[in-house]
C-alpha positions as CSV (number, residue, x, y, z in Angstrom):
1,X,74.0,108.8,102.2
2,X,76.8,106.1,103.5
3,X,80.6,107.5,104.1
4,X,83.3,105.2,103.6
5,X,86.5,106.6,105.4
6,X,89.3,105.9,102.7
7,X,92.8,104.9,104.6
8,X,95.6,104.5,101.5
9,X,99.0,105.9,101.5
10,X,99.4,106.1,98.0
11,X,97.9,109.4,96.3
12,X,97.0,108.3,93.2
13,X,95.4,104.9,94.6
14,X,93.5,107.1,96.6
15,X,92.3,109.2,94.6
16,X,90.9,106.6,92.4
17,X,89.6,104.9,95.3
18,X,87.5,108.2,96.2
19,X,86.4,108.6,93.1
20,X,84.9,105.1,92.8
21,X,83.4,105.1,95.7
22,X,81.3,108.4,94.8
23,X,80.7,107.3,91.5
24,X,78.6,103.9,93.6
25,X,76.7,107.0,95.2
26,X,78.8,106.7,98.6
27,X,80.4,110.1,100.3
28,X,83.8,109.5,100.9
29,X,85.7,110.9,103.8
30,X,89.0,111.6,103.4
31,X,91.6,109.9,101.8
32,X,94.1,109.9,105.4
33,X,97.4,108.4,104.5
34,X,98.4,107.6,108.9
35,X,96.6,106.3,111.5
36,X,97.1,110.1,113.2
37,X,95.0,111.4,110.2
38,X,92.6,108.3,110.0
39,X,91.6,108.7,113.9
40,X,90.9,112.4,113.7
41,X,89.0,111.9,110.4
42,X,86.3,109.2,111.8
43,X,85.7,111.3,114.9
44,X,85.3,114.3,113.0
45,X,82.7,112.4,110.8
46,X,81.7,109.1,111.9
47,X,82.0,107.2,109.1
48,X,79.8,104.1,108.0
49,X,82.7,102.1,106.8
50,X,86.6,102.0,107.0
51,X,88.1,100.9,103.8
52,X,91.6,100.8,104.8
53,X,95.2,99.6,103.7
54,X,97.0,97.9,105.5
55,X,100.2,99.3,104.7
56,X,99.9,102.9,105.4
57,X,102.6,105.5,106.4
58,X,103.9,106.0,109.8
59,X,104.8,103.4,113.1
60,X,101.0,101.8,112.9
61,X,99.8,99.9,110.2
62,X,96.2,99.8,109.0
63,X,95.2,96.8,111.1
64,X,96.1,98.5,114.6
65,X,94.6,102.3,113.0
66,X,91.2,99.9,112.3
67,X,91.5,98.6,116.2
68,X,91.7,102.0,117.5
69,X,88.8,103.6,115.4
70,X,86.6,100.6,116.5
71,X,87.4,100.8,120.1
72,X,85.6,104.3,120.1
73,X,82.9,103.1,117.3
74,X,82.1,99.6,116.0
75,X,83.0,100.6,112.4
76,X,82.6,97.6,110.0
77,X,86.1,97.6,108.1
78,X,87.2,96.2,104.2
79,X,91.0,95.6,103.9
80,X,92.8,97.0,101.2
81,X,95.9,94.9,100.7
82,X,98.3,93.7,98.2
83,X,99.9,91.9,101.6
84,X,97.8,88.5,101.7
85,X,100.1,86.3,104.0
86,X,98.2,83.9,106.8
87,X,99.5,86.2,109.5
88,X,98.5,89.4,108.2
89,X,94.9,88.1,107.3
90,X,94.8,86.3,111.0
91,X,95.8,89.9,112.4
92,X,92.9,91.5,110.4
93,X,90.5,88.9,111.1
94,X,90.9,89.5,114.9
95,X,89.9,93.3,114.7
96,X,86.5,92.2,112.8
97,X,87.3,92.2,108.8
98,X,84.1,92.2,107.1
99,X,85.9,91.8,103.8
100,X,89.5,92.2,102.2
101,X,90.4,93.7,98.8
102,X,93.4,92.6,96.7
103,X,95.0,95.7,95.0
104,X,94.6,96.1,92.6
105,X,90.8,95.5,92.0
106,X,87.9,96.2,89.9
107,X,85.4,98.6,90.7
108,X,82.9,96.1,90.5
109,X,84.6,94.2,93.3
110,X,84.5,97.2,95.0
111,X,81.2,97.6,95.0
112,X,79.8,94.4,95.4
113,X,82.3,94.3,98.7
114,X,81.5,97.7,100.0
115,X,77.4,96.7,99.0
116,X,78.1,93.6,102.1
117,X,80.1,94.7,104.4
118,X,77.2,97.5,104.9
119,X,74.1,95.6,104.6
């Protein structure tokens, strides 16, 4: 079964989130709401995917938490944003963004995303 490491800062996005993502038959690892807790999570687990926000809690944002979990294992990564400006999505594109999600989205999107960026 594929993990998907969940990064979101909100509790009740994540939540949801998680419970999406096990309802497509993925095993999701965490939620983490830092990029502290998001490091220790993927090398406790090795996830399959990052699905991460890029506005999460703490000094580092999502993008540079993605750039550090992929120096230590090339872990394809979805962004999770409601943050869509030219700089942010060139900043996200750099690390290696397979995809990005606007919040909020369907689970459909989800899926057909998260199907994708795995394949």
């Amino acid at each position: 079964m594929q993990t998907v490491l969940v990064v979101e800062d909100e509790a009740i996005i994540a939540m949801d989130l998680a419970f999406s993502i096990e309802a497509m038959g993925y095993r999701v690892i965490g939620p983490a709401s830092n990029c502290e807790e998001a490091c220790r999570l993927a090398r406790l687990d090795y996830p399959d995917l990052l699905l991460m926000d890029i506005s999460i809690l703490g000094p580092v944002d999502g993008i540079d938490t993605a750039r550090t979990i992929k120096q230590e294992r090339d872990t394809p990564v979805v962004f999770l944003t409601a943050e869509a400006d030219a700089r942010t999505r060139s900043r996200a594109e750099a690390v290696g963004a397979r995809a990005f999600l606007s919040k909020p989205c369907s689970p459909d999107q989800m899926q057909s995303v998260l199907e994708k960026a795995l394949a």
